[in-house]
C-alpha positions in Angstrom: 114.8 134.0 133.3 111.6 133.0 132.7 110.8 129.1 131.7 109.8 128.7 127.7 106.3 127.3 126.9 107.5 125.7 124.1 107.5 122.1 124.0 110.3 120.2 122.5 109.0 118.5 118.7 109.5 115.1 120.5 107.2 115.5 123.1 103.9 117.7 120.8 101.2 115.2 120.5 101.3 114.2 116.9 97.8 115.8 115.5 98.5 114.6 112.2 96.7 111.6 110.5 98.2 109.3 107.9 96.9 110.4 104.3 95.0 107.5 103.1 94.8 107.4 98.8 91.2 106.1 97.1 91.2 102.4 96.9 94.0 101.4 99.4 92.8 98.7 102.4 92.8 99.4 106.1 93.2 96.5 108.3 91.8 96.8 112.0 92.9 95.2 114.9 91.3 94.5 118.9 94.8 94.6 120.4 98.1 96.4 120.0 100.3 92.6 120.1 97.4 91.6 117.4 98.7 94.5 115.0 102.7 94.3 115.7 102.2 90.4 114.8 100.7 91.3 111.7 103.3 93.5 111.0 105.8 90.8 111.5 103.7 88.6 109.0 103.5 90.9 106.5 107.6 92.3 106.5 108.2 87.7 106.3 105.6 87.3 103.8 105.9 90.2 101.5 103.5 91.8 101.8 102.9 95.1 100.9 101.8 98.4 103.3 103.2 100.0 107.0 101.5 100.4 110.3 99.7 103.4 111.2 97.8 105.5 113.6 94.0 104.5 113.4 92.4 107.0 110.6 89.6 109.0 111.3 86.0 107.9 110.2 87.2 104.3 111.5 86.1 103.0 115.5 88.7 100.1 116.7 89.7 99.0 119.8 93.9 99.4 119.0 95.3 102.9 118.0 96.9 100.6 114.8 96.1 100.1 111.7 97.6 98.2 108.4 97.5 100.3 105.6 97.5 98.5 102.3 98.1 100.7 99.1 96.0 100.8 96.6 98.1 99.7 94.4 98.7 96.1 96.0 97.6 93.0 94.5 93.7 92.2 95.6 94.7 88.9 97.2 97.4 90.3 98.9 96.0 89.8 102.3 95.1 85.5 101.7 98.4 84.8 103.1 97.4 86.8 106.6 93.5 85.4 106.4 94.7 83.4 110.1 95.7 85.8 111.8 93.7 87.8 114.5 92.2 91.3 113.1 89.2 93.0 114.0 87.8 94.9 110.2 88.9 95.5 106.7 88.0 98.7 105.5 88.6 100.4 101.7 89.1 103.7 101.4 86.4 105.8 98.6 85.0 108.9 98.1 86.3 110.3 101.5 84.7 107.7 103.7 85.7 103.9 104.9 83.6 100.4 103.5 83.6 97.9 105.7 84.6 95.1 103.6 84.3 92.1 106.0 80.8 92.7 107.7 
């Protein structure tokens, strides 16, 4: 019986990007442990958004980004401001703003 080519949904390389909506924040980071403590940060604190994979249009050194909707507070971020992260980006017309350069 000859062996199926099919791979199993587990193991297909995920070629799907996270959908990023006008106006929401992307949040950057240099290393992986730099993003999960964010994460950690963020679920204590409150605040609102979920990790995911690095969008397209946006050069990083980790694979993880914070992705902060658009409908979010625009200080909702000051209670991270000490914690290590490489860029902030907003999300417009298709294309990523570098808001902390």
């Amino acid at each position: 019986m000859p062996r199926s080519t099919r791979r199993s949904p587990r193991c297909a390389p995920s070629t799907r990007r996270p959908d990023v909506e006008a106006g929401a924040l992307v949040v950057t980071f240099a290393r992986t442990v730099d993003a999960f403590a964010f994460e950690d940060a963020a679920r204590t604190g409150g605040v609102p958004g979920r990790l995911i994979p690095l969008p397209t249009g946006i050069a990083a050194s980790c694979g993880l980004a914070w992705l902060l909707p658009a409908a979010a507070p625009p200080d909702a971020l000051a209670p991270l401001a000490a914690l290590r992260r490489e860029g902030v980006y907003r999300h417009a017309d298709r294309r990523f703003a570098r808001l902390d350069a």
